[in-house]
TORTISE-14234 format. One line per 8 residues: their letters; for each residue x, y, z of N, C-alpha, C, O. Coordinates in steps of 0.1 Angstrom, whole numbers, padded with zeros to 4 digits. Layout:
// residues N
A = X/Y/Z/X/Y/Z/X/Y/Z/X/Y/Z ~ ...;
// end
This chain:
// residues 194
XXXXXXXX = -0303/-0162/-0309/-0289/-0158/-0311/-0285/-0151/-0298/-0273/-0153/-0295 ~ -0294/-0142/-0288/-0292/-0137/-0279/-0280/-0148/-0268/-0269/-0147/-0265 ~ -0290/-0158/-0267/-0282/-0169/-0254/-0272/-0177/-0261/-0265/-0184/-0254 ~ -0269/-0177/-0274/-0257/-0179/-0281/-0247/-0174/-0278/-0238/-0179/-0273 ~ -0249/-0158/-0280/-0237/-0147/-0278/-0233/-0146/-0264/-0223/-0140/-0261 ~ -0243/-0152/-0252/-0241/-0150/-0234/-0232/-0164/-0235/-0221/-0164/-0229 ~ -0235/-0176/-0241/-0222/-0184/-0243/-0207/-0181/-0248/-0196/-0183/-0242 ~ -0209/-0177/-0260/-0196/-0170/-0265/-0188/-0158/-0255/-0176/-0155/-0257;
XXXXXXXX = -0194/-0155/-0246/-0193/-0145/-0239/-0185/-0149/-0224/-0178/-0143/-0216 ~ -0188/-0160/-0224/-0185/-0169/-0213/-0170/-0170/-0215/-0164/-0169/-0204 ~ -0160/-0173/-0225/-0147/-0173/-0233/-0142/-0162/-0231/-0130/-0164/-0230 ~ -0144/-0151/-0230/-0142/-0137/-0227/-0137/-0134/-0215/-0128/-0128/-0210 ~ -0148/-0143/-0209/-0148/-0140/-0190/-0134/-0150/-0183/-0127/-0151/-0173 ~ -0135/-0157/-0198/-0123/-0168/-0193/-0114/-0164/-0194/-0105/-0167/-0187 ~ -0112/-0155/-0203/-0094/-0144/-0207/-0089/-0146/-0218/-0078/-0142/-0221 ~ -0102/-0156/-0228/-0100/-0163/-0242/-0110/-0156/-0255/-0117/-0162/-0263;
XXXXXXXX = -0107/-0137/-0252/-0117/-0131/-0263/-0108/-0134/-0277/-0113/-0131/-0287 ~ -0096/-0141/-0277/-0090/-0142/-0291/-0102/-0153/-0295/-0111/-0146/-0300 ~ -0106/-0165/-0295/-0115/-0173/-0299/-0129/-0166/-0303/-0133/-0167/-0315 ~ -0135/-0159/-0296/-0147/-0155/-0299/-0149/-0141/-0303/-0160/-0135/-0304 ~ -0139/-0135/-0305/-0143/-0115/-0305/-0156/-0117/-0319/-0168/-0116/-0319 ~ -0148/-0120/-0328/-0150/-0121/-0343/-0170/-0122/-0341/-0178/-0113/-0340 ~ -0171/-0136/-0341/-0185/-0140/-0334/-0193/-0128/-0329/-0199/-0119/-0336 ~ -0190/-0129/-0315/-0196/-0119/-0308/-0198/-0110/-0311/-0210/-0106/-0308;
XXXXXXXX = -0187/-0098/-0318/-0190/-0087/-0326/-0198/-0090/-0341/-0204/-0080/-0346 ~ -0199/-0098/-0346/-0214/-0105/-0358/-0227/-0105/-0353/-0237/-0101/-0359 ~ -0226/-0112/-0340/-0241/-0113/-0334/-0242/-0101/-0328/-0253/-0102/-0323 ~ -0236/-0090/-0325/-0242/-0084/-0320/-0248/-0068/-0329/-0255/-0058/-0326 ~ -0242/-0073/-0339/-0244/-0066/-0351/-0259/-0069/-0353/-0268/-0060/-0355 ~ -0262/-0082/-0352/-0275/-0085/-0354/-0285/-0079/-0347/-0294/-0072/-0352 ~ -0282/-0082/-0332/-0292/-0080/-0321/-0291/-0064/-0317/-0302/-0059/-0315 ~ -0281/-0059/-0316/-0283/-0042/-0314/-0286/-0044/-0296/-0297/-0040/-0292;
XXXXXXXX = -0281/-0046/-0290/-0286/-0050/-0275/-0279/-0042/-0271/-0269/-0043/-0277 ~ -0277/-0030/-0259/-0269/-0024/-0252/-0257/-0036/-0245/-0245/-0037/-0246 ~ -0265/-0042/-0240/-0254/-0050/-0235/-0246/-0063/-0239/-0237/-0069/-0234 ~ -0252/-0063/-0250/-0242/-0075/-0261/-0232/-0066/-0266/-0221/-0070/-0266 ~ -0235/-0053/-0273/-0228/-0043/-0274/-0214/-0036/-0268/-0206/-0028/-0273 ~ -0215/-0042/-0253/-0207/-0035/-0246/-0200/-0054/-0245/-0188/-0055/-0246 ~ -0205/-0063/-0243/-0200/-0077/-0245/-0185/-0077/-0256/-0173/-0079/-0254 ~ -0198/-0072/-0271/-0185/-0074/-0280/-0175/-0064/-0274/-0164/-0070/-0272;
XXXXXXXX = -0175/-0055/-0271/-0167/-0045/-0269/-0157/-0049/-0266/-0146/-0050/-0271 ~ -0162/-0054/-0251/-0153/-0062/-0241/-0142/-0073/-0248/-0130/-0071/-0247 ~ -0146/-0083/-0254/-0140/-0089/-0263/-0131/-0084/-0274/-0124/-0090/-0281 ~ -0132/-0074/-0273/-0125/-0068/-0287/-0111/-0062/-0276/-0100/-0067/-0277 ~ -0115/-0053/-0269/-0105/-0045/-0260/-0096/-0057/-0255/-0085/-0059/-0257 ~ -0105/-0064/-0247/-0092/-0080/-0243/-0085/-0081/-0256/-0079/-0071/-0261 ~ -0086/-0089/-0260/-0082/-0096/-0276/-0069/-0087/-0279/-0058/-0092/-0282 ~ -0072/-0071/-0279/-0063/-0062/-0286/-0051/-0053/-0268/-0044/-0043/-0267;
XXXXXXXX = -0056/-0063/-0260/-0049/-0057/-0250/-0050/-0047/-0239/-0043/-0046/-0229 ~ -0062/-0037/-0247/-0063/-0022/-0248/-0068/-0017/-0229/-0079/-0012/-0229 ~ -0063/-0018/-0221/-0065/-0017/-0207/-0073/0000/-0208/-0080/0002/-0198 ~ -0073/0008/-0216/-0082/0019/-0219/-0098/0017/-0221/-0108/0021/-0216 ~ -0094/0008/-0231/-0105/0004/-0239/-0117/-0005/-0228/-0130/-0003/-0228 ~ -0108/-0015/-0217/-0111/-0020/-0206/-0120/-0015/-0197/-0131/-0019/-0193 ~ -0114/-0004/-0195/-0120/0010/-0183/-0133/0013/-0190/-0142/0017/-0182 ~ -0135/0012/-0204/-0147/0024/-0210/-0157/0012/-0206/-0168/0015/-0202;
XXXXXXXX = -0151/-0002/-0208/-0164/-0015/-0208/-0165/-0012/-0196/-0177/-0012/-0195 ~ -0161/-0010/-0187/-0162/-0016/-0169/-0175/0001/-0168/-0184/0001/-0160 ~ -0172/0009/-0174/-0182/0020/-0171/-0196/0019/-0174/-0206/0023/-0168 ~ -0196/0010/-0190/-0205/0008/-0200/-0213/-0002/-0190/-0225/0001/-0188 ~ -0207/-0015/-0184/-0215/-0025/-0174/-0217/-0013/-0158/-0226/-0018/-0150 ~ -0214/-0006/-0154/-0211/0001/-0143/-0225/0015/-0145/-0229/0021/-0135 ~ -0230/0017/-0159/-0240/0018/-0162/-0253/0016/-0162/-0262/0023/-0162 ~ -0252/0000/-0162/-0262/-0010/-0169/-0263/-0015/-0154/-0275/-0018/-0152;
XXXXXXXX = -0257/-0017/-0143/-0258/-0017/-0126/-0259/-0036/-0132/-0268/-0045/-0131 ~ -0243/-0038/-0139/-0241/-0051/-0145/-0223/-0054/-0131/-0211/-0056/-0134 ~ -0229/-0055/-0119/-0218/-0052/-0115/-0203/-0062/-0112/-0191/-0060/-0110 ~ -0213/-0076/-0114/-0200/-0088/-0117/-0197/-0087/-0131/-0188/-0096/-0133 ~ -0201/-0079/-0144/-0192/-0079/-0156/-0183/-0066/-0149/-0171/-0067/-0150 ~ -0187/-0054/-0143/-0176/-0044/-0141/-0167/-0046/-0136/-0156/-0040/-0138 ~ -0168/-0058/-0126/-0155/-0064/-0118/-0142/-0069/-0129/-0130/-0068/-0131 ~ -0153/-0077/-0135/-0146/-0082/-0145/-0134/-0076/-0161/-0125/-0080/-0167;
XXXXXXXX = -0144/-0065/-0161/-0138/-0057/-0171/-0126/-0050/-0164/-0114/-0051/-0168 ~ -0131/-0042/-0153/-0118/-0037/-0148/-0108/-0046/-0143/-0097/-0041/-0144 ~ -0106/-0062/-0137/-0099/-0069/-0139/-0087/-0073/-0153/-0075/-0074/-0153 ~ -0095/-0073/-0162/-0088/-0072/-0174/-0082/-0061/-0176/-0070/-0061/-0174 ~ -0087/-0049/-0180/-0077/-0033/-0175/-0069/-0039/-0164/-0058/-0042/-0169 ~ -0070/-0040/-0157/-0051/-0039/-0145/-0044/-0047/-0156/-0035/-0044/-0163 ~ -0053/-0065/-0155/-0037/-0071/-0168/-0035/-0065/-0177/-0023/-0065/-0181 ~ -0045/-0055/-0186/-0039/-0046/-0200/-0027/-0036/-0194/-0015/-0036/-0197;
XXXXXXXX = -0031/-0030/-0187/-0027/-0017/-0188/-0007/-0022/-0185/-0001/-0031/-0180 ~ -0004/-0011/-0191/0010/-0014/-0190/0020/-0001/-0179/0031/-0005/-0176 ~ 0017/0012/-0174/0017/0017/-0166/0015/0013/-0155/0002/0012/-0155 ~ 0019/0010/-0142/0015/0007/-0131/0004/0016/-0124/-0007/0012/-0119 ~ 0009/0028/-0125/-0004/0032/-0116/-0024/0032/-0124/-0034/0033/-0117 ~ -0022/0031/-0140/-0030/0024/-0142/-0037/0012/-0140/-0049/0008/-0138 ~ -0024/0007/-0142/-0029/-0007/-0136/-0037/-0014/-0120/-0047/-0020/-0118 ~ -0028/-0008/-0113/-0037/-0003/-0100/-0046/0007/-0096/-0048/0008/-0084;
XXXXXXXX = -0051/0014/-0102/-0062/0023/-0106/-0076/0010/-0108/-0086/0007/-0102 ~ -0071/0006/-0118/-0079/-0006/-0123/-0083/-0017/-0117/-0094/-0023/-0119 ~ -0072/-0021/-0108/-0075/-0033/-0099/-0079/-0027/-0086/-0085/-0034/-0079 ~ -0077/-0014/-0082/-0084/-0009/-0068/-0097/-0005/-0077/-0104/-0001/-0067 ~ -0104/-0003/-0085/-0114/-0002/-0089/-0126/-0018/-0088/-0138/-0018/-0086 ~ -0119/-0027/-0089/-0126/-0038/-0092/-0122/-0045/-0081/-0127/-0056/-0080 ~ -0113/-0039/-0070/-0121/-0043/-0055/-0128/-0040/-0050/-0137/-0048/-0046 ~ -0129/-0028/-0049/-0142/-0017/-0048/-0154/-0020/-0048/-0162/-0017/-0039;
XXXXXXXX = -0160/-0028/-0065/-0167/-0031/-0072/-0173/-0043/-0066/-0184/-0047/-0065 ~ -0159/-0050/-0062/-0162/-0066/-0061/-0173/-0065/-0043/-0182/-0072/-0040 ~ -0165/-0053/-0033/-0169/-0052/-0023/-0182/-0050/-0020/-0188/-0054/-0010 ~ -0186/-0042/-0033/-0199/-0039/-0034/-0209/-0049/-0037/-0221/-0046/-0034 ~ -0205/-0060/-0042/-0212/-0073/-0048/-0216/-0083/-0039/-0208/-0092/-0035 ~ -0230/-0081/-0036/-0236/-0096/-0027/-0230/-0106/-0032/-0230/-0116/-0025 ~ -0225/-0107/-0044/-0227/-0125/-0047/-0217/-0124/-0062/-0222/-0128/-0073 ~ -0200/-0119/-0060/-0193/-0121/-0070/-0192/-0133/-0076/-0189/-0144/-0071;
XXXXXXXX = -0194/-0132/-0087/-0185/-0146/-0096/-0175/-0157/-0091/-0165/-0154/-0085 ~ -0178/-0168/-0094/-0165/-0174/-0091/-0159/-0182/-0105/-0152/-0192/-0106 ~ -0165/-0168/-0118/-0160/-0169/-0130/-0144/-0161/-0131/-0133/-0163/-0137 ~ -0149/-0151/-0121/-0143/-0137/-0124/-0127/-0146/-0120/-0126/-0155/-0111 ~ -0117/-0140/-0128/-0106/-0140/-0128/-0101/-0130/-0116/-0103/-0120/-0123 ~ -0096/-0126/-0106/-0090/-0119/-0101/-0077/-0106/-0101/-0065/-0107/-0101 ~ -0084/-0096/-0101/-0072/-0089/-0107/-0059/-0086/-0095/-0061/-0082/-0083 ~ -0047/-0087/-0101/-0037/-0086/-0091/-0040/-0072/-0080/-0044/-0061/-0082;
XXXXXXXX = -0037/-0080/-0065/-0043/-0070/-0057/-0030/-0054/-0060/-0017/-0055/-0062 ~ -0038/-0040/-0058/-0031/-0032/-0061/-0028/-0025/-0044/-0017/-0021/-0040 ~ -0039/-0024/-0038/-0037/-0019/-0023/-0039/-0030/-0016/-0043/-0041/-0019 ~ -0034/-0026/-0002/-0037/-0037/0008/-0053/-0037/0013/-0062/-0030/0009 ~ -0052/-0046/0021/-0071/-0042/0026/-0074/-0031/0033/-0084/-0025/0030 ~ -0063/-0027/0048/-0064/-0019/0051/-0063/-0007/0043/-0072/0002/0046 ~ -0055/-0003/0032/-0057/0007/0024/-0067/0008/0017/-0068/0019/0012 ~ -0077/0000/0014/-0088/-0002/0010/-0098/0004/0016/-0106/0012/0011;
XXXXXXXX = -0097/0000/0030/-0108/0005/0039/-0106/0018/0041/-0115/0024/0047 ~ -0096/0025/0038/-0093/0037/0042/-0094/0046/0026/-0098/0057/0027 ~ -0091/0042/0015/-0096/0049/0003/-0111/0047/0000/-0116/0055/-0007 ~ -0119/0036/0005/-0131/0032/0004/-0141/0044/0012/-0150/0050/0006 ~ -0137/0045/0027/-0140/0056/0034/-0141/0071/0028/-0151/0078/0028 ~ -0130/0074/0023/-0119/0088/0016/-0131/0089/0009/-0140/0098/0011 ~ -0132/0079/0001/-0141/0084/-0014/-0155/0086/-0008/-0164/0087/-0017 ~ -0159/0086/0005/-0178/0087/0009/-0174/0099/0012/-0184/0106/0013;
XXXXXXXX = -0163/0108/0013/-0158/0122/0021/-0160/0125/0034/-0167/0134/0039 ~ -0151/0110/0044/-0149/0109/0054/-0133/0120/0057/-0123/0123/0051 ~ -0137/0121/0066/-0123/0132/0070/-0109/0120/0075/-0112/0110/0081 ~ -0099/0124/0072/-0094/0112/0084/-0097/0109/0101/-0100/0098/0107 ~ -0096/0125/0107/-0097/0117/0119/-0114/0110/0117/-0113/0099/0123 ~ -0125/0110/0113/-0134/0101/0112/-0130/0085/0110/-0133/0076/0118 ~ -0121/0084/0098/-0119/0073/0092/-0108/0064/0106/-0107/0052/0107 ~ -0104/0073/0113/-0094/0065/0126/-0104/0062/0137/-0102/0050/0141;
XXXXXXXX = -0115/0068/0142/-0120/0070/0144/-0130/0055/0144/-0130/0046/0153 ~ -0140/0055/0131/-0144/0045/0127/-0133/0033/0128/-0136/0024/0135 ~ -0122/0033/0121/-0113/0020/0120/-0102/0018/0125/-0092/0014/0120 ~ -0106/0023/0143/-0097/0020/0156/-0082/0025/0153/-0075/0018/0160 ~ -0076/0033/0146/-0066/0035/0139/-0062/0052/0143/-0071/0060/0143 ~ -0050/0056/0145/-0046/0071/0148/-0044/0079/0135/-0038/0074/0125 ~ -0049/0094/0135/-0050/0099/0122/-0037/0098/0114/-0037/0099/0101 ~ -0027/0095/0121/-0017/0095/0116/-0012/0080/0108/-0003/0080/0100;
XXXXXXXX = -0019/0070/0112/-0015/0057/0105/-0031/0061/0095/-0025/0064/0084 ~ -0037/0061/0093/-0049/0063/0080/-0039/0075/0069/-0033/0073/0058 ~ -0040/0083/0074/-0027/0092/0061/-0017/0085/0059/-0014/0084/0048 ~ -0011/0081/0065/0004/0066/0060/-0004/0062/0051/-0001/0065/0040 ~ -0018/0053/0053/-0020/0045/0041/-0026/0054/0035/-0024/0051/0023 ~ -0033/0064/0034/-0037/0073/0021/-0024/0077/0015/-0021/0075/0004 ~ -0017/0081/0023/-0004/0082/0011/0005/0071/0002/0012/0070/-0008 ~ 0001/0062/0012/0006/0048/0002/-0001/0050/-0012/0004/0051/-0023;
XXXXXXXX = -0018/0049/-0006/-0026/0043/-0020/-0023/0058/-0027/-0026/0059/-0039 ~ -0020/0067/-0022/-0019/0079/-0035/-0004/0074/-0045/-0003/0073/-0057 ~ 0007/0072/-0035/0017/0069/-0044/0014/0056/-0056/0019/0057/-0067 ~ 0007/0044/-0054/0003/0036/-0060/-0006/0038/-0070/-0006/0029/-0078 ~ -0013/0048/-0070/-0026/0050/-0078/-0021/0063/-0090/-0026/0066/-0100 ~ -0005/0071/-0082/-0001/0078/-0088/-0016/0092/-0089/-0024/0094/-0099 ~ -0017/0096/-0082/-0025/0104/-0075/-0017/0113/-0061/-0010/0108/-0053 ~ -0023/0132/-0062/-0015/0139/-0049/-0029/0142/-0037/-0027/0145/-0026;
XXXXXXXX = -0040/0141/-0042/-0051/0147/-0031/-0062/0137/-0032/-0064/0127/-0038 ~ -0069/0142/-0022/-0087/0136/-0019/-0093/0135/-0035/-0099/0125/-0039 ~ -0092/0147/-0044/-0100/0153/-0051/-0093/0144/-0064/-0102/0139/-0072 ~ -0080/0143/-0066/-0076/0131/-0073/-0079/0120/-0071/-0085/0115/-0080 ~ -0077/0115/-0064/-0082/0103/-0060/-0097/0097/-0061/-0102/0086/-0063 ~ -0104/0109/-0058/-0122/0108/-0059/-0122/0107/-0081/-0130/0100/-0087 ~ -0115/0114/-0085/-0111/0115/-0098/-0108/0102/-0106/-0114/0098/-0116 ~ -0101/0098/-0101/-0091/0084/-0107/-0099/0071/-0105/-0096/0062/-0113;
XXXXXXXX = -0110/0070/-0094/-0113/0058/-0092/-0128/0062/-0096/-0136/0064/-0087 ~ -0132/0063/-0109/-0149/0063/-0112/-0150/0052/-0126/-0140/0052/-0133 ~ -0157/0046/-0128/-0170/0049/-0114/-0170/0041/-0107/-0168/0029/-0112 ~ -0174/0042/-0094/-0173/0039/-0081/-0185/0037/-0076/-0194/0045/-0079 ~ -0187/0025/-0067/-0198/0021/-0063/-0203/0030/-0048/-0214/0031/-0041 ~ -0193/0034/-0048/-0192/0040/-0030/-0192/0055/-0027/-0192/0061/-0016 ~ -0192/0060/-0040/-0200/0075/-0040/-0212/0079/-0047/-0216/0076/-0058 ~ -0216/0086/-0039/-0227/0090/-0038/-0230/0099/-0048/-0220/0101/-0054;
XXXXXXXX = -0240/0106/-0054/-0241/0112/-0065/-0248/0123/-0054/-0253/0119/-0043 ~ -0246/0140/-0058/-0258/0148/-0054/-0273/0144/-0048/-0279/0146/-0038 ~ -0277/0139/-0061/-0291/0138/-0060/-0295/0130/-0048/-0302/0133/-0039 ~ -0288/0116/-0050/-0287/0107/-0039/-0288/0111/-0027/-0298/0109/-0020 ~ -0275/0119/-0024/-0275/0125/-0010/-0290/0132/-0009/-0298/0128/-0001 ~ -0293/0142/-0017/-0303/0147/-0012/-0315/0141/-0007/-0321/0143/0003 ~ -0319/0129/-0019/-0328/0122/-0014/-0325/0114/-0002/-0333/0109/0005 ~ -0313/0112/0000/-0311/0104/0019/-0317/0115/0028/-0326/0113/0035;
XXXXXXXX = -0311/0130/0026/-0319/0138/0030/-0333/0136/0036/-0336/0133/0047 ~ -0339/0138/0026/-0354/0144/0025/-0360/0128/0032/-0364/0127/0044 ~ -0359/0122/0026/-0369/0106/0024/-0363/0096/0042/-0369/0087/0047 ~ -0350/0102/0047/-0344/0096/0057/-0339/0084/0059/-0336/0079/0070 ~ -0337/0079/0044/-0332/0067/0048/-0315/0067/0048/-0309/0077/0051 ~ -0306/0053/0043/-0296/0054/0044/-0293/0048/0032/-0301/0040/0026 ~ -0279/0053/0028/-0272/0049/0011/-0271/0039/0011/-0262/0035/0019 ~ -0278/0026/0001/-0272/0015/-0002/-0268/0013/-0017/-0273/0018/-0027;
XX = -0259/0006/-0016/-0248/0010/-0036/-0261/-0003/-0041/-0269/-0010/-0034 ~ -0259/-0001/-0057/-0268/-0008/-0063/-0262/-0020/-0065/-0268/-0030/-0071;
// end
């Protein structure tokens, strides 16, 4: 029943959890699997719209270091959500995600882009707790055109600071946790995202 429910699951990824929620959430009743679990879920939140409900799957896979379903779930959150700056919360989340991914899907549906790329590279930077002049610095750019686009993506994300913004976009492939850092510390190597 396992590789049953990863077929049914496949309808989901298509943008079609009305056909299979029902299913999916039966078998997984059966199987008890963390991650069929967070499957049905998925299916159920699509199906009912629920771009909240979206966010909690994309954390639930963002957990599980399941990182082409997080793309995916937060894709769906941008189409649920009905708020814009949710919505782009959600779709700058699952570029993020996607950037992080050797080898995205070419299941995944795409979610409407919410920042530009340049603003990408410069919220992607923000969130390692690059300073601006660093981020101009690194991306040939004057401190003053990197805060234009940090303030773009804050007006878009509906967000006023660094500390918001580090807030709004979790979880995130591109921050670092304490421990992490420390162990780059100690052991000398450098941060690679999972």
């Amino acid at each position: 029943m396992f590789f049953g429910s990863l077929a049914l699951y496949d309808a989901v990824r298509y943008g079609r959890a009305d056909l299979v929620a029902d299913q999916l959430g039966a078998a997984t009743e059966d199987l008890g699997s963390p991650l069929l679990r967070a499957m049905a879920a998925h299916a159920e939140a699509q199906r009912a719209g629920d771009g909240w409900a979206l966010d909690r799957v994309a954390e639930s896979f963002a957990q599980m270091h399941a990182n082409v379903l997080v793309i995916e779930a937060f894709a769906d959150a941008a189409r649920a959500h009905h708020d814009e700056a949710d919505r782009n919360r959600s779709a700058t989340l699952a570029a993020l995600w996607q950037r992080h991914t050797p080898a995205p899907n070419a299941l995944s549906r795409a979610a409407p882009a919410a920042l530009t790329e340049r603003e990408l590279d410069v919220v992607q930077r923000t969130l390692t707790g690059e300073s601006s002049k660093a981020i101009a610095e690194a991306e040939f750019l004057s401190v003053r055109t990197v805060d234009n686009h940090l303030g773009q993506a804050y007006r878009k994300l509906g967000v006023g600071s660094r500390d918001e913004l580090r807030n709004a976009l979790q979880p995130n492939p591109t921050v670092r946790t304490l421990g992490e850092r420390r162990d780059e510390r100690t052991a000398g190597t450098r941060f690679l995202p999972r």
